[in-house]
RODO-2510 file (C-alpha; in nm, 4 decimals, decimal comma):
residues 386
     n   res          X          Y          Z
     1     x     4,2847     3,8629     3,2635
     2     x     3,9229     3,9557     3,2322
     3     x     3,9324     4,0326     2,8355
     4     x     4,1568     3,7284     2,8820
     5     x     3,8557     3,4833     3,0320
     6     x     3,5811     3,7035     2,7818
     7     x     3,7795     3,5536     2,4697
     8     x     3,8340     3,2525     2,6314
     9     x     3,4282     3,1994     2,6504
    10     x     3,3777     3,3034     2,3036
    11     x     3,6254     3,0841     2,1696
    12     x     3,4525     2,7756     2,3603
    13     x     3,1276     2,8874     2,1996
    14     x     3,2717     2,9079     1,8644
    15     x     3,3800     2,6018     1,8433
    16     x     3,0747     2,4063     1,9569
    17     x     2,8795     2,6282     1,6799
    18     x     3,1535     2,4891     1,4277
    19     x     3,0834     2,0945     1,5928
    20     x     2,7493     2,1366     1,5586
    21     x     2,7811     2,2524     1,1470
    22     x     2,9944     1,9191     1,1438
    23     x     2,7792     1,6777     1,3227
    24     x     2,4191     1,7631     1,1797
    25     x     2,5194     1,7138     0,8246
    26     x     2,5745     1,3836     0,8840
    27     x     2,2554     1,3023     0,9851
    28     x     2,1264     1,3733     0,6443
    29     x     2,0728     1,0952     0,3674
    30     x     2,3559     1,0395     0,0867
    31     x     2,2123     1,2080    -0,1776
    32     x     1,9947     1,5035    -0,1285
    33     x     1,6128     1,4441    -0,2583
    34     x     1,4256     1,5985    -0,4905
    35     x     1,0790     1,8071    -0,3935
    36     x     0,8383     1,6729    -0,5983
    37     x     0,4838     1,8461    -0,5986
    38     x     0,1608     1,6079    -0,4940
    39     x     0,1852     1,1988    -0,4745
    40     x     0,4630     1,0662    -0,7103
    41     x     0,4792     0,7300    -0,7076
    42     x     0,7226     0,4778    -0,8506
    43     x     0,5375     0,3865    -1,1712
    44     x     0,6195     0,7694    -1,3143
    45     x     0,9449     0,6496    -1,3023
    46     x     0,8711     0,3667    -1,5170
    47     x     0,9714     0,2023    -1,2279
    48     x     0,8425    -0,1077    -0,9572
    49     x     0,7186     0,0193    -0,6376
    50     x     0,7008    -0,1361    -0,3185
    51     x     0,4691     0,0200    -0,0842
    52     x     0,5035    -0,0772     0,2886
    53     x     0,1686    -0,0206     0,4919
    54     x     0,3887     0,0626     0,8101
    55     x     0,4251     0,4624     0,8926
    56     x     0,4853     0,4339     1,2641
    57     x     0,8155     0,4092     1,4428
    58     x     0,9914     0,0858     1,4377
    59     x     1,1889    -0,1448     1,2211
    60     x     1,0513    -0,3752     0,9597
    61     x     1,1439    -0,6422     0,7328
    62     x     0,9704    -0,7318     0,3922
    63     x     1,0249    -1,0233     0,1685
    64     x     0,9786    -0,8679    -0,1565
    65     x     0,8390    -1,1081    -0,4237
    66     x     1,0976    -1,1849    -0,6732
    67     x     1,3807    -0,9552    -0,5360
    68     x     1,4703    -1,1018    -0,1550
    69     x     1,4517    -0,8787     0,2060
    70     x     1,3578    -0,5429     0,2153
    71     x     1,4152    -0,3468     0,5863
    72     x     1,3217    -0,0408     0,7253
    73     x     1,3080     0,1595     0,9772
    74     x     1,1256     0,4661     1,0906
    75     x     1,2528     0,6795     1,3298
    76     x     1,1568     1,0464     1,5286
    77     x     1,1862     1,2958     1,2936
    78     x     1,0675     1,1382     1,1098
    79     x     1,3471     0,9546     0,9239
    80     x     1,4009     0,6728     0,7607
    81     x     1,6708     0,4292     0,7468
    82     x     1,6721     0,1152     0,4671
    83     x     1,8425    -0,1798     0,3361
    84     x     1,7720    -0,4366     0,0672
    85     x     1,9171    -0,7116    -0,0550
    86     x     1,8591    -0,6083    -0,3938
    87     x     1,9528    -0,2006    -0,5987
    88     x     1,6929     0,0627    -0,5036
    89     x     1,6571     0,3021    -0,7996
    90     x     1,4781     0,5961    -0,5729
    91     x     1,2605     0,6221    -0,2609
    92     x     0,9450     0,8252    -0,2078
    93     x     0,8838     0,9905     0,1320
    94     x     0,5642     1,1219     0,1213
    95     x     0,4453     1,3981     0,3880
    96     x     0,2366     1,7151     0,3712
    97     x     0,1159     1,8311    -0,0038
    98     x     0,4685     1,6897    -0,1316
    99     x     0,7250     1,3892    -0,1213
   100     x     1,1162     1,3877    -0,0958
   101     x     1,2459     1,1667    -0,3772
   102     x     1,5908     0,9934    -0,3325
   103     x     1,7591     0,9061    -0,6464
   104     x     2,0253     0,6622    -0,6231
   105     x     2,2317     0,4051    -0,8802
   106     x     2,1257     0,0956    -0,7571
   107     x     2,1926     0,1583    -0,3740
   108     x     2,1798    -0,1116    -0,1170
   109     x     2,0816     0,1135     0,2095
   110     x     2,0757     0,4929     0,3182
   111     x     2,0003     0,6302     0,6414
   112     x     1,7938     0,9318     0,7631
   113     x     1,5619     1,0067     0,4561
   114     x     1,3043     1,2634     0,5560
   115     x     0,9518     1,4127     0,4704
   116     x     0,9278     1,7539     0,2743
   117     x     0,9800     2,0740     0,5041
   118     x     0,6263     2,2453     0,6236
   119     x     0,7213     2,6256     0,5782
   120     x     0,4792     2,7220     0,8690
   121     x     0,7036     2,5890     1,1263
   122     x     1,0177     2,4836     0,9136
   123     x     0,9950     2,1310     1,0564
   124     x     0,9111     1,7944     0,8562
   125     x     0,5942     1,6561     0,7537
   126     x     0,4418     1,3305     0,9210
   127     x     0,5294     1,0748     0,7566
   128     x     0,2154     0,9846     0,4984
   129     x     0,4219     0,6827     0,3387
   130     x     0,7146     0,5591     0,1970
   131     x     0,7630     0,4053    -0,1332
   132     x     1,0907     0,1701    -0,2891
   133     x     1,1120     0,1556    -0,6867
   134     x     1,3319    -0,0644    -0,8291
   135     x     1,3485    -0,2430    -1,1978
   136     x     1,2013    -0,5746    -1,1909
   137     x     1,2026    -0,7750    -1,4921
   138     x     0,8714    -0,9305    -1,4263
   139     x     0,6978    -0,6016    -1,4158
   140     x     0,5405    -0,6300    -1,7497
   141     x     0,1914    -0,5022    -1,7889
   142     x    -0,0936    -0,6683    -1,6861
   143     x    -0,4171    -0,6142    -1,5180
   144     x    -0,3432    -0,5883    -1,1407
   145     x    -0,6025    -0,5193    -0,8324
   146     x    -0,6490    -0,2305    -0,5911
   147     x    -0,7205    -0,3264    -0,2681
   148     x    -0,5694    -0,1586     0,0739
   149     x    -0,2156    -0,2100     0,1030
   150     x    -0,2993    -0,3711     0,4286
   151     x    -0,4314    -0,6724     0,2618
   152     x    -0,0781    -0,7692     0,1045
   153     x    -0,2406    -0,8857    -0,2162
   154     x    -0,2060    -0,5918    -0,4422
   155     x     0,1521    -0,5133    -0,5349
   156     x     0,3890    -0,7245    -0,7747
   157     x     0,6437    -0,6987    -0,4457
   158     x     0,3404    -0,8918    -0,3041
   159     x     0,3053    -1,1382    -0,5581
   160     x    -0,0198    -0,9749    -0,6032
   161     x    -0,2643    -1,0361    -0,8646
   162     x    -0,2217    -0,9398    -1,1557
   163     x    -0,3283    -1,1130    -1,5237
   164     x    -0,1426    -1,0947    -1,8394
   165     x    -0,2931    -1,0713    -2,1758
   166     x    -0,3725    -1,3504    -2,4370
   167     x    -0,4566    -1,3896    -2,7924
   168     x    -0,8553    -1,4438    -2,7605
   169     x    -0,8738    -1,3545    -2,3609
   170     x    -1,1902    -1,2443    -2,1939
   171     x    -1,2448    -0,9904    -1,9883
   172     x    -1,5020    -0,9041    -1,7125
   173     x    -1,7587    -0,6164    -1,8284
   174     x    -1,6480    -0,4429    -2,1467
   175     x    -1,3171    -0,2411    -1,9764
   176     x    -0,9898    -0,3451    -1,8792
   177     x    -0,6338    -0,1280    -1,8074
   178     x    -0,2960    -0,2307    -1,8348
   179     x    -0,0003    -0,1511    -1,5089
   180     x     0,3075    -0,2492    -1,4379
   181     x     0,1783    -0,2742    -1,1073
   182     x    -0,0931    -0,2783    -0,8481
   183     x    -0,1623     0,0601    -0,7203
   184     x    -0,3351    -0,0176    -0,3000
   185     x    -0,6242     0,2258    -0,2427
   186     x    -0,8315     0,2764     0,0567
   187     x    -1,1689     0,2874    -0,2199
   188     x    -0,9908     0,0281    -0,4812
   189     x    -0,9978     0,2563    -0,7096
   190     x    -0,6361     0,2695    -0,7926
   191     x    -0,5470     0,1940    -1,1282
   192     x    -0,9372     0,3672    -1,1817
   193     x    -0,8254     0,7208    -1,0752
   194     x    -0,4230     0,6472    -1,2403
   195     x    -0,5309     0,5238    -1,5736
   196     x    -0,9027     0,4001    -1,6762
   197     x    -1,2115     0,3177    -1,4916
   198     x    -1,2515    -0,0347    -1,5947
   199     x    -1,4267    -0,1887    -1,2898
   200     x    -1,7529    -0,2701    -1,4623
   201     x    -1,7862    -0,6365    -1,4284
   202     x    -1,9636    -0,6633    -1,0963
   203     x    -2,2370    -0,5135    -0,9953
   204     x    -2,3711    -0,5851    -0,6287
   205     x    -2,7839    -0,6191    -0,5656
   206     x    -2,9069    -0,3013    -0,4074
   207     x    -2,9353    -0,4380    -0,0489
   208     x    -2,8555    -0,8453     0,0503
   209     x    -3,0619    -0,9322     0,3126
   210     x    -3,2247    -1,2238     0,4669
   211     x    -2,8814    -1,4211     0,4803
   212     x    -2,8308    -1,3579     0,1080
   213     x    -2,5830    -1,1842    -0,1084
   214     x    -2,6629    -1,1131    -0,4588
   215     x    -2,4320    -1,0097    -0,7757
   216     x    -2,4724    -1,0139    -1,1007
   217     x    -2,1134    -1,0793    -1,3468
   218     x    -2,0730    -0,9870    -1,6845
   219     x    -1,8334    -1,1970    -1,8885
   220     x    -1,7219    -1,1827    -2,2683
   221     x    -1,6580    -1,5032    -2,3168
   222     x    -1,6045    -1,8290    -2,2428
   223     x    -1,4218    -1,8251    -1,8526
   224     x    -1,4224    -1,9352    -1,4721
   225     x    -1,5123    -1,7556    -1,2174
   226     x    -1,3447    -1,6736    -0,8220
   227     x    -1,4996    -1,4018    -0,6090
   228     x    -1,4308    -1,3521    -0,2524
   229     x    -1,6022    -1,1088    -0,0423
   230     x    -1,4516    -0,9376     0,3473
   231     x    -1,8070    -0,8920     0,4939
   232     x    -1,6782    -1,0344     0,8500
   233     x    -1,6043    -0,7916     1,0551
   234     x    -1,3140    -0,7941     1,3269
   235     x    -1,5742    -0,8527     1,6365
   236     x    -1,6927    -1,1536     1,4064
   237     x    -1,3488    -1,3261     1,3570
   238     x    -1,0364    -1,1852     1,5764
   239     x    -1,0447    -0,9599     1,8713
   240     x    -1,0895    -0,6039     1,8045
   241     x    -0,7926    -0,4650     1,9453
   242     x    -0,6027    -0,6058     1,6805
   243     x    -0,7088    -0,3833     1,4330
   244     x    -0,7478    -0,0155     1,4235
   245     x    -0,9473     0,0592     1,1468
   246     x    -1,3549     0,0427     1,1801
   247     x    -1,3691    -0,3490     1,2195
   248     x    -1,2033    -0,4493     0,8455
   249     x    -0,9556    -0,7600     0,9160
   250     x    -0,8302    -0,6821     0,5815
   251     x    -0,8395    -1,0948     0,5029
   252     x    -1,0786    -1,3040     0,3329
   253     x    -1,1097    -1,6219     0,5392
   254     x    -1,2053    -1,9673     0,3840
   255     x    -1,4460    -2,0622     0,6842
   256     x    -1,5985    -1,8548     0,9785
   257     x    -1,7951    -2,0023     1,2432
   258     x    -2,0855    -1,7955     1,3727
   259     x    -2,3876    -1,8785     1,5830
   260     x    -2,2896    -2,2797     1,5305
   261     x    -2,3048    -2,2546     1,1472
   262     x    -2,0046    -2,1920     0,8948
   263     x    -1,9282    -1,9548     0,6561
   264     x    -1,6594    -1,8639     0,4033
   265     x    -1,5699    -1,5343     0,1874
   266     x    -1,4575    -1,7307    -0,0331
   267     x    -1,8530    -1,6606    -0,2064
   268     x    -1,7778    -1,7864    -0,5752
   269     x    -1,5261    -2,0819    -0,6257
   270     x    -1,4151    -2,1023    -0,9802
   271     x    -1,7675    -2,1532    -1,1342
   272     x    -1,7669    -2,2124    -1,5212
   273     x    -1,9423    -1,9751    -1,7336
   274     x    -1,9642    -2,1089    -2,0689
   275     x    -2,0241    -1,7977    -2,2851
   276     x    -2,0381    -1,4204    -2,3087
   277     x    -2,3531    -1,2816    -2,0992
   278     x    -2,4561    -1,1377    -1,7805
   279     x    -2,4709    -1,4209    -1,4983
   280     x    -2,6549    -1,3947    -1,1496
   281     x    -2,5216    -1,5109    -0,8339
   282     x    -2,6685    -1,5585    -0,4524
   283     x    -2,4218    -1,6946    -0,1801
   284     x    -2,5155    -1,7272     0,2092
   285     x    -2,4647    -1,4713     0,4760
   286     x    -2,5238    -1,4631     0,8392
   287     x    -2,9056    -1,3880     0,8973
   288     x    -2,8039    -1,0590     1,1059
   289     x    -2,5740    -0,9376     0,7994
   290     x    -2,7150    -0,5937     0,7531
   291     x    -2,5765    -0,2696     0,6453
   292     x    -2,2048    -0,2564     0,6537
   293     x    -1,9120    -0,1913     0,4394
   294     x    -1,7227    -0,4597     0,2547
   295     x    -1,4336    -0,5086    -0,0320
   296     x    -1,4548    -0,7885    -0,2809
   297     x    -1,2010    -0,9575    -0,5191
   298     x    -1,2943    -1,0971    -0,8661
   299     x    -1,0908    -1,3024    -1,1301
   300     x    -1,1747    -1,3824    -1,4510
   301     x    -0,9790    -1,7091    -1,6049
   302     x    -0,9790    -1,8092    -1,9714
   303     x    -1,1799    -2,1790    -1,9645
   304     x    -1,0151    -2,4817    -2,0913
   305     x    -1,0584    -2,7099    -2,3914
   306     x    -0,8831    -3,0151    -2,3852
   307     x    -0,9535    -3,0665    -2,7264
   308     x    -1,1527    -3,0040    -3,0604
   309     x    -1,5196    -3,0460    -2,9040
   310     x    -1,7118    -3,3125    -3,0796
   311     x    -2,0760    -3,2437    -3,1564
   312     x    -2,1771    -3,5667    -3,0092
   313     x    -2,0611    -3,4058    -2,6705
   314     x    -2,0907    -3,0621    -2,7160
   315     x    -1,9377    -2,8478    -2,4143
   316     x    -1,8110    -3,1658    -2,2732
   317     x    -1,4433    -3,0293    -2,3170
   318     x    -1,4486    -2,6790    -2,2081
   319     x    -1,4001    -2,6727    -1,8148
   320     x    -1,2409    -2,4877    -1,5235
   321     x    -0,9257    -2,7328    -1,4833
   322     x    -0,6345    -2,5216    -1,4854
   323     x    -0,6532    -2,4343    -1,1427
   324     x    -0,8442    -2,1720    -0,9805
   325     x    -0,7172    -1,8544    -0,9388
   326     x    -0,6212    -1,7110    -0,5955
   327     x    -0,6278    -1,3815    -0,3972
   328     x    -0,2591    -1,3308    -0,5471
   329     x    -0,0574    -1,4303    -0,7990
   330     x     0,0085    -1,4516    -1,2110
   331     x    -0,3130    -1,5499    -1,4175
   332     x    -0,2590    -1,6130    -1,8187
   333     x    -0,5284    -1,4209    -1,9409
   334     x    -0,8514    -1,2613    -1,8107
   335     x    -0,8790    -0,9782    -1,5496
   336     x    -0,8683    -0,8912    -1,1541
   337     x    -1,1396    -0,6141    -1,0221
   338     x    -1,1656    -0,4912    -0,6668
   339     x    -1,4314    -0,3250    -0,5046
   340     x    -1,5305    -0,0996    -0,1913
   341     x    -1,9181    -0,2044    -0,1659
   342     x    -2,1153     0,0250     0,1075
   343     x    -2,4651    -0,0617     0,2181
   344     x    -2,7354     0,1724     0,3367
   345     x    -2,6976     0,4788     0,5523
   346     x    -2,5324     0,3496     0,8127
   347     x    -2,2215     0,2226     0,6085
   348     x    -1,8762     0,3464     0,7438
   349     x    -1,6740     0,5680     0,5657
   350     x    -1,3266     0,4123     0,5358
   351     x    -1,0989     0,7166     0,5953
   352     x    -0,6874     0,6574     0,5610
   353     x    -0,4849     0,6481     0,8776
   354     x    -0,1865     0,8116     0,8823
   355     x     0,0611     0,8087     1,1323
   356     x     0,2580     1,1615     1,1801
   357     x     0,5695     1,1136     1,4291
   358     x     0,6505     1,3740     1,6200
   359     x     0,9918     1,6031     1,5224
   360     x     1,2948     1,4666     1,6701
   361     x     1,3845     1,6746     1,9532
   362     x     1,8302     1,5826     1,9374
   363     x     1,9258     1,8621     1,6639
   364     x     1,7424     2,1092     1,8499
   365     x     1,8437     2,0430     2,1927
   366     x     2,2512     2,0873     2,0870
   367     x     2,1615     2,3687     1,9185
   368     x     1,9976     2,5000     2,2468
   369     x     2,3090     2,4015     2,4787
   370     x     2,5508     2,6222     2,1789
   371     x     2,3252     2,8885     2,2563
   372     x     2,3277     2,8646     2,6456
   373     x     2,7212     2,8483     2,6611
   374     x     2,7481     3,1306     2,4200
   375     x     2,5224     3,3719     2,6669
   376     x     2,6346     3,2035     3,0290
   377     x     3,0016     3,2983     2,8436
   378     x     2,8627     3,6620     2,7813
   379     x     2,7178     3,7206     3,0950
   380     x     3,0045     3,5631     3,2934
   381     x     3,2418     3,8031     3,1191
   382     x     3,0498     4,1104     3,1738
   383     x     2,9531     3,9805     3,5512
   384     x     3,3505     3,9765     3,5942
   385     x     3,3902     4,3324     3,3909
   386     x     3,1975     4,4814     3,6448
***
């Protein structure tokens, strides 16, 4: 009877082991990622990428420009569940030195997608980011921007801006690169540090001062001109606890109200430049703006001419009537460039947040109750032995 209950015990412990090989499978993705060494991102893929700025738990829901709703959801673990109304080609999870890349045909949703493995403890990375590519048949090349994702103006999935090439375009400064999408950078310098340095249009003054801001904009040709500049800070324009990253509110706002006088950011509203040359510009600031950090927008549009000037009127017929160009969207022609501006020695130093949930605790906690019945069986058996 005693070797009787002994087996009896094992047998129970054996076949929660065997449950347990069953169940935590299943809490794995559909297709089993690839490791891929440093940041991939969806453009080596030749590939779209959608880059959500959320990386702490919850569920989210994205309308994705030119596709339709994109959800997620991040979990403990972490993992992370998805579903689109559109086919997701692969998706980056991006943790530690590497990301997990999920290759699918065209999948709607997967659950339980994970960040690499960190080999000093054998659990996942925090979660750094996630990324969705998909094939998009507007992603052809054009010059796109590189503000922070958390502006929402940067990524085709965004409608962000981007310009397409012309025959006789202009450009700002001498440079400009080509993507098939906007690459969000906590510097701008995105598509700089992916493909070619080509901001080189802009150039702040050395300090602005006084309740003035000075640039200076070189142009190659015949254009208008929008600039917009985020010098407000959060304690200026929304309550602080809003935001959690040193006082950006990661919007450019058409009018401010400070002290009983108004304001925009909106600092150069599409000015015509009538040939190629180096222009200067001053627009007002509060008289107590003083060092601080800011990022700017510029785009450069191709000027108008509604016809074959005639000498009698010369210049009469070139203008800025198209439209203006806004923080987003498609431009014929001409060229976006974003910049990270700090002033003096006080300026902040923008650092990324990155949100790193903790390991889920439910895999290990069965595992722990398998191993508790196993040596309560044990010692029951050899308590009865004796």
């Amino acid at each position: 009877m005693k070797r009787a209950r002994i087996f009896l015990a094992l047998a129970a412990s054996l076949a929660l082991a065997v449950a347990l090989l069953l169940v935590l499978p299943s809490w794995a993705a559909s297709v089993t990622p690839i490791l891929v060494d440093g940041n991939p991102k969806c453009s080596d893929y030749d590939l779209v990428g959608f880059k959500p700025m959320d990386t702490m738990t919850g569920t989210y829901t994205y309308d994705v420009y030119g596709m339709g709703v994109l959800t997620m959801t991040i979990k403990d673990g972490p993992l992370v569940d998805w579903s689109a109304a559109f086919g997701i080609d692969k998706v980056i999870i991006k943790g530690g030195p590497n990301a997990n890349v999920y290759s699918y045909t065209l999948a709607t949703s997967d659950t339980n997608l994970t960040t690499p493995t960190n080999p000093n403890n054998n659990k996942p990375y925090g979660l750094s980011h996630v990324e969705f590519c998909y094939t998009d048949q507007q992603a052809v090349e054009a010059d796109y921007g590189d503000l922070p994702t958390a502006y929402g103006i940067t990524q085709l999935g965004e409608d962000g801006a981007r310009h397409r090439p012309i025959t006789n375009d202009v450009r700002l400064g001498d440079l400009r690169d080509l993507e098939s999408n906007g690459i969000p950078d906590d510097s701008a310098l995105g598509d700089d540090n992916d493909n070619l340095a080509d901001e080189d249009g802009v150039v702040r003054g050395a300090s602005w001062s006084a309740g003035e801001g000075v640039i200076s904009v070189t142009v190659s040709g015949a254009s208008c001109l929008m600039g917009w500049v985020d010098w407000a800070t959060v304690t200026e324009t929304l309550p602080a606890d809003l935001f959690k990253d040193f006082g950006f509110d990661y919007k450019f706002s058409e009018t401010i109200d400070k002290d009983g006088d108004t304001y925009t950011e909106k600092v150069i509203d599409n000015i015509y430049l009538p040939s190629a040359g180096t222009y200067l510009f001053t627009f007002t600031l509060p008289s107590d703006f003083k060092n601080a950090t800011v990022y700017a927008r510029f785009r450069l549009s191709p000027a108008t001419f509604l016809q074959e000037a005639d000498p009698q009127f010369e210049g009469e017929y070139t203008q800025c009537d198209q439209g203006a160009a806004d923080l987003s969207g498609l431009v014929m022609g001409g060229e976006v460039e974003d910049y990270l501006w700090r002033f003096g020695p006080t300026a902040v130093e923008l650092q990324k947040v990155a949100a790193a949930p903790q390991q889920s605790l439910a895999g290990l906690g069965l595992l722990v109750i398998g191993l508790a019945a196993s040596l309560t069986a044990l010692w029951f058996g050899r308590r009865k032995q004796s």
